[in-house]
C-alpha positions, 0 to 999 in steps of 0.5 A, spaced: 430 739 613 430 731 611 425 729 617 420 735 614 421 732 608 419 725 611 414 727 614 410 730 609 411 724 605 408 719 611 402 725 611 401 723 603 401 717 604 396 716 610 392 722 605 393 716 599 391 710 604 385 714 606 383 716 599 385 708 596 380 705 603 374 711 601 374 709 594 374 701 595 368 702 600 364 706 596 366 700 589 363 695 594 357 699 595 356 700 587 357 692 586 352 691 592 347 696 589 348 692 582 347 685 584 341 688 589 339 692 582 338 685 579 335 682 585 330 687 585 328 686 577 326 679 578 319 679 580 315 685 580 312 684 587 321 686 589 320 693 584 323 699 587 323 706 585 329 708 581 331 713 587 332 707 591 338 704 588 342 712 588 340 713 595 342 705 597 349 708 593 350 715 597 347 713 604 351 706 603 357 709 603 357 715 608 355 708 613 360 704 610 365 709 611 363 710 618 363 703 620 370 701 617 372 706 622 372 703 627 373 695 625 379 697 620 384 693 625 379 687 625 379 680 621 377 680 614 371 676 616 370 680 622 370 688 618 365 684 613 360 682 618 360 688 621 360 692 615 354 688 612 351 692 617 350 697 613 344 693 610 341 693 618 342 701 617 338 701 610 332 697 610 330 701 618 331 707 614 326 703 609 321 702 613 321 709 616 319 711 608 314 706 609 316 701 605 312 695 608 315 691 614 315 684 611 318 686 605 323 690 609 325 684 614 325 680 607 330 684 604 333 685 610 336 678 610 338 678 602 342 685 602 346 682 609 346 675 605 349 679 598 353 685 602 357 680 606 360 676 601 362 682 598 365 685 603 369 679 605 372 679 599 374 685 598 378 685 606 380 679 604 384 680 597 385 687 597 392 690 600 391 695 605 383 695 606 
């Protein structure tokens, strides 16, 4: 009876991790979608259509999640340079929709260069990502 007990309390807590690492990952995808916001809102030459924001949210996430998987036992450092990567996934699904290849490899260098900062303070200060 007590180890049935103590196993469904360590299948709760794995459920709780779970949910505690998806929600984090998807807080640092809104944080790097709204400095990318505020990139984009500098000059009009970086204008995008407002669905571009929505979709880096939702697409971001699901790779983020994706990527965490497999790098989660790594260095703080390490996740991050690898989860950054979802900027790398993004602007080659930009430049599919036809978005122009220099505007793509530009922006492709400033969301790697806003994603890992992120990132790399979250692994780094938040317990249990």
């Amino acid at each position: 009876m007590k180890r049935e007990a103590n196993k469904k309390s360590g299948k709760r807590l794995n459920i709780k991790k779970t949910a505690f690492i998806i929600i984090a990952i998807f807080a640092i995808i809104v944080l790097f979608t709204a400095v990318d916001y505020f990139v984009h809102s500098l000059s009009s030459e970086y204008a995008v259509p407002s669905y571009y924001f929505r979709n880096k949210i939702i697409y971001g996430a699901v790779y983020g999640a994706i990527i965490y998987f497999f790098v989660r036992n790594q260095t703080p450092f390490k996740k991050a340079l690898f989860f950054s990567g979802i900027a790398v996934l993004l602007q080659i699904r930009y430049f599919i929709e036809g978005y122009p290849l220099d505007f793509v490899l530009e922006f492709l260098a400033i969301h790697y260069l806003i994603l890992l900062p992120i990132s790399w303070l979250a692994f780094r200060y938040i317990k249990g990502l």
